[in-house]
N, C-alpha and C positions, 0 to 999 in steps of 0.2 A: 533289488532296489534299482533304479533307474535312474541316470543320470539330467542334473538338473537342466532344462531347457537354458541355451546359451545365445537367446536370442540378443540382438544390440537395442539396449534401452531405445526409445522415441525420442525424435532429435523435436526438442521445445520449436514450437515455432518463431517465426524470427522477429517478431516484433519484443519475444519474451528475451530472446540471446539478445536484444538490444538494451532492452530496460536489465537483465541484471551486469551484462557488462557496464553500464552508466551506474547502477545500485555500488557495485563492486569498486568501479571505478573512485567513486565519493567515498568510498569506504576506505580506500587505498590513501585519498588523500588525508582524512582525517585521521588516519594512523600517523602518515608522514607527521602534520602536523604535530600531533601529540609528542611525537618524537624528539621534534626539533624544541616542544615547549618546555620537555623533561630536560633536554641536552644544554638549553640557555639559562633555566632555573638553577639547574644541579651539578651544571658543571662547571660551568661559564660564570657563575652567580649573578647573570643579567636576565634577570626575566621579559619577556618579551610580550607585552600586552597584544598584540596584535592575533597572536596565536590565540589566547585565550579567547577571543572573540571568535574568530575562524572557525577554533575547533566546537563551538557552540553550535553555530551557524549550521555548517556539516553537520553534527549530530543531528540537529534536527532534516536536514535536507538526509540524510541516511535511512531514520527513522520512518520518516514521512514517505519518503519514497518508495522503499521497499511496502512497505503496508500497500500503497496504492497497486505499485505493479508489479511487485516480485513473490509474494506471498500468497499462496492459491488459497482458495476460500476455504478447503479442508485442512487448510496447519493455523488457522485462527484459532482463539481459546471459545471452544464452545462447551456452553449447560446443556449437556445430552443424559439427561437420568429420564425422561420422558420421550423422549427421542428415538431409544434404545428399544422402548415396550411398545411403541406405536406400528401400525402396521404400514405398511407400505403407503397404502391412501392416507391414512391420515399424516404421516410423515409430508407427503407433496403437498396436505394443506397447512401443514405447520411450515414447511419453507413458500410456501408462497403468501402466507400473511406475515409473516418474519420479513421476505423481501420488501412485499408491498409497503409495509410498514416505515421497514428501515430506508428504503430507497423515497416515502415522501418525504419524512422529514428533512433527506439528506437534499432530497431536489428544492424545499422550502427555504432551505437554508443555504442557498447554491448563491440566489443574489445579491443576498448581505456579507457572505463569505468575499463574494468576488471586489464586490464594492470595499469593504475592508481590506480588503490586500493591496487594489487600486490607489486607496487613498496614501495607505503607508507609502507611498513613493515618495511622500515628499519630507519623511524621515529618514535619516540615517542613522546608522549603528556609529557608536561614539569614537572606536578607534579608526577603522578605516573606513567609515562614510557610505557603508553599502545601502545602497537604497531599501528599506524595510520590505517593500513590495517584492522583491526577491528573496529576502529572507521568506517572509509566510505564502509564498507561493506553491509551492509544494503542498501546504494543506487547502487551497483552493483545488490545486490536481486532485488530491486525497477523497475529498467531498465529491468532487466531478465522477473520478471513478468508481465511487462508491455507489451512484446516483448508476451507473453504466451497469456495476457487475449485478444491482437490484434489479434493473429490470429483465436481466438476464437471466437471473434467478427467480423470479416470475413466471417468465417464459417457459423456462424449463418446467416448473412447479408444475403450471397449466398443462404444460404437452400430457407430464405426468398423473394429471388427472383424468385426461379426456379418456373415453372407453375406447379402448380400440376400434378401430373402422374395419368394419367388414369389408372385406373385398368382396365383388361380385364379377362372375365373369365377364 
């Protein structure tokens, strides 16, 4: 029996070591947060509204983020019971009308998204006044990315359909 290959994982590319160190990051704070809101509640008996608010915020900024750029396309929940029985060609045409699909609506829906996030600027959250357009900014990212990793997913679809080229000498 032969010893398991010990080669050193692939180092993520660095746009990816940025987005989860900033993912990790927000993560890190909304833990603090949480902390400090258990520790003013529970122990202090002063509860701290501000926290509450925060740690909402963040969660969604967590949530949102990661999905957009932390999450590779294969750790998504996907229905693969057809998926599975399909052969290779027809798999490349099930992800390229999947992407196509998904990546118009998401581009459809790119300038009403944007315009909505835009307009919330000129709300704020009731404790500490954060402009709204920061809060739902993140799923304007989300849809953008979405709209990116579709066409990508096309792409590849495509490649994967076309017949090999013949080389000729």
């Amino acid at each position: 029996m032969g010893q398991p290959s010990m080669r050193a994982p692939e180092r993520p590319p660095r746009w990816q070591r940025w987005a989860n160190a900033l993912g990790g990051g927000l993560f890190v704070a909304l833990f603090l947060v949480f902390v400090v809101q258990i520790g003013a509640r529970f122990v202090f008996n002063q509860p701290l509204p501000w926290t509450d608010e925060l740690a909402v915020v963040l969660y969604l900024w967590v949530i949102l983020w990661a999905c957009a750029a932390m999450v590779p396309e294969q750790e998504h929940v996907a229905f693969d019971l057809l998926w599975q029985r399909a052969s290779l060609r027809t798999q490349a045409a099930m992800q390229l009308l999947g992407h196509a699909l998904l990546g118009t609506l998401a581009a459809c829906s790119l300038p009403a998204t944007w315009d909505y996030v835009i307009f919330m600027a000129r709300e704020g959250t009731p404790v500490l006044g954060l402009p709204l357009a920061w809060v739902f900014f993140p799923y304007g990212l989300l849809i953008s990315v979405l709209v990116l990793r579709s066409a990508h997913g096309v792409w590849q679809a495509w490649r994967a359909l076309r017949p090999p080229s013949e080389t000729r000498p």
